[in-house]
C-alpha positions as a Markdown table, in Angstrom:
| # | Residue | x | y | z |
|---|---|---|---|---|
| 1 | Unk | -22.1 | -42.8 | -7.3 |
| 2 | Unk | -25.9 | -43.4 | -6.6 |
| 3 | Unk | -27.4 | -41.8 | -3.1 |
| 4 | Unk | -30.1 | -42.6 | -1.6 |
| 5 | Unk | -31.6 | -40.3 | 0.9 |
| 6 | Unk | -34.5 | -40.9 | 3.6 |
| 7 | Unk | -35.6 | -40.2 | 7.3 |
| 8 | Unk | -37.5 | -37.2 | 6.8 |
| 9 | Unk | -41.0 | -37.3 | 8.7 |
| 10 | Unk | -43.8 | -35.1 | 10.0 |
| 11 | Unk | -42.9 | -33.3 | 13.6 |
| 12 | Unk | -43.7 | -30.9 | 16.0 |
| 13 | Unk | -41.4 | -27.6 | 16.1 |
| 14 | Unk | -38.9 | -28.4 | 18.5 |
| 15 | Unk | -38.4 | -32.1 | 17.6 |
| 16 | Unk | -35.3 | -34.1 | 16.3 |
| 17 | Unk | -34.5 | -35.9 | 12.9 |
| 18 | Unk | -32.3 | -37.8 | 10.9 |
| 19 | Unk | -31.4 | -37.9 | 7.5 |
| 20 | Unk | -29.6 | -40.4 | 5.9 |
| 21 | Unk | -27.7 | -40.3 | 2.6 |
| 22 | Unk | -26.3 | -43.4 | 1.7 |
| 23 | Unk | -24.0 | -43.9 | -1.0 |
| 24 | Unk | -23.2 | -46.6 | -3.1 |
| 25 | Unk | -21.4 | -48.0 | -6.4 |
| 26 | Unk | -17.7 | -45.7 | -5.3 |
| 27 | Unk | -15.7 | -44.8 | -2.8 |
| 28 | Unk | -16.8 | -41.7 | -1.5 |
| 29 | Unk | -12.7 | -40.9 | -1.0 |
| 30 | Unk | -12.0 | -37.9 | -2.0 |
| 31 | Unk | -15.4 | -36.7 | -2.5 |
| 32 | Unk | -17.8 | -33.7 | -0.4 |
| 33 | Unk | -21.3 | -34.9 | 0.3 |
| 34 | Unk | -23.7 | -31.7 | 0.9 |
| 35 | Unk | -27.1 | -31.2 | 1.8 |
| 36 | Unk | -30.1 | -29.1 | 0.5 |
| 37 | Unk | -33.6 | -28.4 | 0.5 |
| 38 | Unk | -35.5 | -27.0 | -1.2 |
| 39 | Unk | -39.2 | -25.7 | 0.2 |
| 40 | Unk | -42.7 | -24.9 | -1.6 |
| 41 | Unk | -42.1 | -21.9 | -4.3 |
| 42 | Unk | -38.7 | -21.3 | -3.1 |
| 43 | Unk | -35.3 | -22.1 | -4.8 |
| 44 | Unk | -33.0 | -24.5 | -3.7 |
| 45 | Unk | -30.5 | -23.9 | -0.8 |
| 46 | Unk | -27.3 | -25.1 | 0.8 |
| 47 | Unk | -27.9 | -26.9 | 3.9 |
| 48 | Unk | -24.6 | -28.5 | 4.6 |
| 49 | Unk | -21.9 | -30.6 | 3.3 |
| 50 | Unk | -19.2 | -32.9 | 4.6 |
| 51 | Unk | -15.5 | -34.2 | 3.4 |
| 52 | Unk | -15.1 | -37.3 | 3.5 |
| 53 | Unk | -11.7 | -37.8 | 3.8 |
| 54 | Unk | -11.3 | -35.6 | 6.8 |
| 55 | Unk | -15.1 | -34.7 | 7.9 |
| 56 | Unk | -14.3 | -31.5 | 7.8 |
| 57 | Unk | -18.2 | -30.2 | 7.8 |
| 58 | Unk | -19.8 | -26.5 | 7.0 |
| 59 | Unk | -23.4 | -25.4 | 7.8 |
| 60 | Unk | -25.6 | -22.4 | 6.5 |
| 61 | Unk | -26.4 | -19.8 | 8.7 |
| 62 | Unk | -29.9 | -20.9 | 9.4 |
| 63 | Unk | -29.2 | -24.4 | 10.5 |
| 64 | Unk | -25.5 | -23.8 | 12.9 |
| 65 | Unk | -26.2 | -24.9 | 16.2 |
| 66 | Unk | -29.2 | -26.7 | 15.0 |
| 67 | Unk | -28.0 | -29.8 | 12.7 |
| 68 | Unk | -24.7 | -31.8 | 12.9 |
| 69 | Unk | -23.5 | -33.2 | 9.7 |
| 70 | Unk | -21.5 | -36.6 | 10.1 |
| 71 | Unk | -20.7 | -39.5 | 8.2 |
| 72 | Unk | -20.0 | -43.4 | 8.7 |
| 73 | Unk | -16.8 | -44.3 | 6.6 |
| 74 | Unk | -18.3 | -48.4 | 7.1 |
| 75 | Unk | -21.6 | -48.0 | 6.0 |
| 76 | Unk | -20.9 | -45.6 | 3.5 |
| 77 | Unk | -23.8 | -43.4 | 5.1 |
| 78 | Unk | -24.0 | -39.5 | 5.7 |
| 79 | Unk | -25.9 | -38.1 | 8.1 |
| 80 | Unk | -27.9 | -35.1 | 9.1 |
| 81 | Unk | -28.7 | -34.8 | 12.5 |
| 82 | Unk | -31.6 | -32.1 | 13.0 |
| 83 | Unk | -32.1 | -31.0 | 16.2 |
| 84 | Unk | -34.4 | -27.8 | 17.7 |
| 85 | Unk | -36.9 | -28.1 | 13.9 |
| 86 | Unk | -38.7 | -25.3 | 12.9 |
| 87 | Unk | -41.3 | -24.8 | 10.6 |
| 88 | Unk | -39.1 | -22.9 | 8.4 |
| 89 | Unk | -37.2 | -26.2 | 7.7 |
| 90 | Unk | -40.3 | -27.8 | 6.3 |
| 91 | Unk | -38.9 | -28.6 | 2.4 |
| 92 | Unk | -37.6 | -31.3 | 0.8 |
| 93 | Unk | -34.3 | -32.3 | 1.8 |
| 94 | Unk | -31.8 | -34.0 | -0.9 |
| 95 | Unk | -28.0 | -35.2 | -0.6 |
| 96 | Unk | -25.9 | -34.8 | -3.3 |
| 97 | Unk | -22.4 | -35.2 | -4.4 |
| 98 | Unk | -19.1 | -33.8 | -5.9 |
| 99 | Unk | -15.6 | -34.4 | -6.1 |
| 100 | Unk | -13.2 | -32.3 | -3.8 |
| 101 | Unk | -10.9 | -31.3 | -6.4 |
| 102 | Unk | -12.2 | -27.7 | -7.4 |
| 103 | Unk | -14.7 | -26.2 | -7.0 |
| 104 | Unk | -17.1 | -28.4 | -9.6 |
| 105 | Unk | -21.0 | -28.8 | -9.1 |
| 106 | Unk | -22.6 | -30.9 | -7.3 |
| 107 | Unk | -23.4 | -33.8 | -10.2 |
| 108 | Unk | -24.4 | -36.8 | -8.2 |
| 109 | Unk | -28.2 | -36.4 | -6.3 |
| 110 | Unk | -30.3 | -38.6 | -4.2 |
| 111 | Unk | -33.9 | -38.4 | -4.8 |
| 112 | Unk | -34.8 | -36.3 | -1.8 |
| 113 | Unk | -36.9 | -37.1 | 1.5 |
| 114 | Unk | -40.2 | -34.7 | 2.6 |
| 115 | Unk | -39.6 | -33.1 | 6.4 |
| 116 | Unk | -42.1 | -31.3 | 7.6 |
| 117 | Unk | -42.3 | -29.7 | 10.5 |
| 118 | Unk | -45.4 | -28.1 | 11.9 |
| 119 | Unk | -46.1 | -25.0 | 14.3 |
């Protein structure tokens, strides 16, 4: 499956974004599409991810009540809705991924999309 992220942007603290992650070349059936980030001189992180067959979605501890996870089963499309930013979310934000039998790795990643948000 190839994914193709993008919406990120430059905003104020306190504004709203949306990424997109849209998938193509599969069905995403049976598969968990996640979201990380990954900022300047820090490792990568969990964000949140999504099942597609029942959008069942989880959320790190630093972004519930903030973002929303959601997908669109006709466009093929995963979203992350990012609502109350912070500066702390400033990073690079990439979708990626893996089938939801297991507990596998993520193998399948977009090529990430810049948000930065500014104090």
């Amino acid at each position: 499956v190839q994914l193709q992220a993008s919406g990120g942007g430059f905003v104020q603290a306190g504004a709203s974004l949306r990424l997109s992650c849209r998938a193509s070349g599969r069905t995403l059936y049976n598969w968990i599409i996640g979201w990380f980030r990954q900022a300047p001189g820090k490792e990568r992180e969990f964000v949140a991810h999504i099942t597609w067959n029942l959008g069942t979605p989880a959320y790190s501890d630093s972004v519930k009540g903030r973002f929303t996870i959601s997908r669109d089963s006709a466009e093929n499309t995963v979203y992350l809705q990012m609502n109350n930013l912070k500066p702390e979310d400033t990073a690079i934000y990439y979708c990626a991924a893996r089938s939801s039998a297991g507990t596998g790795p993520y193998n399948n990643w977009g090529q990430g999309t810049q948000v930065t948000v500014s104090s």
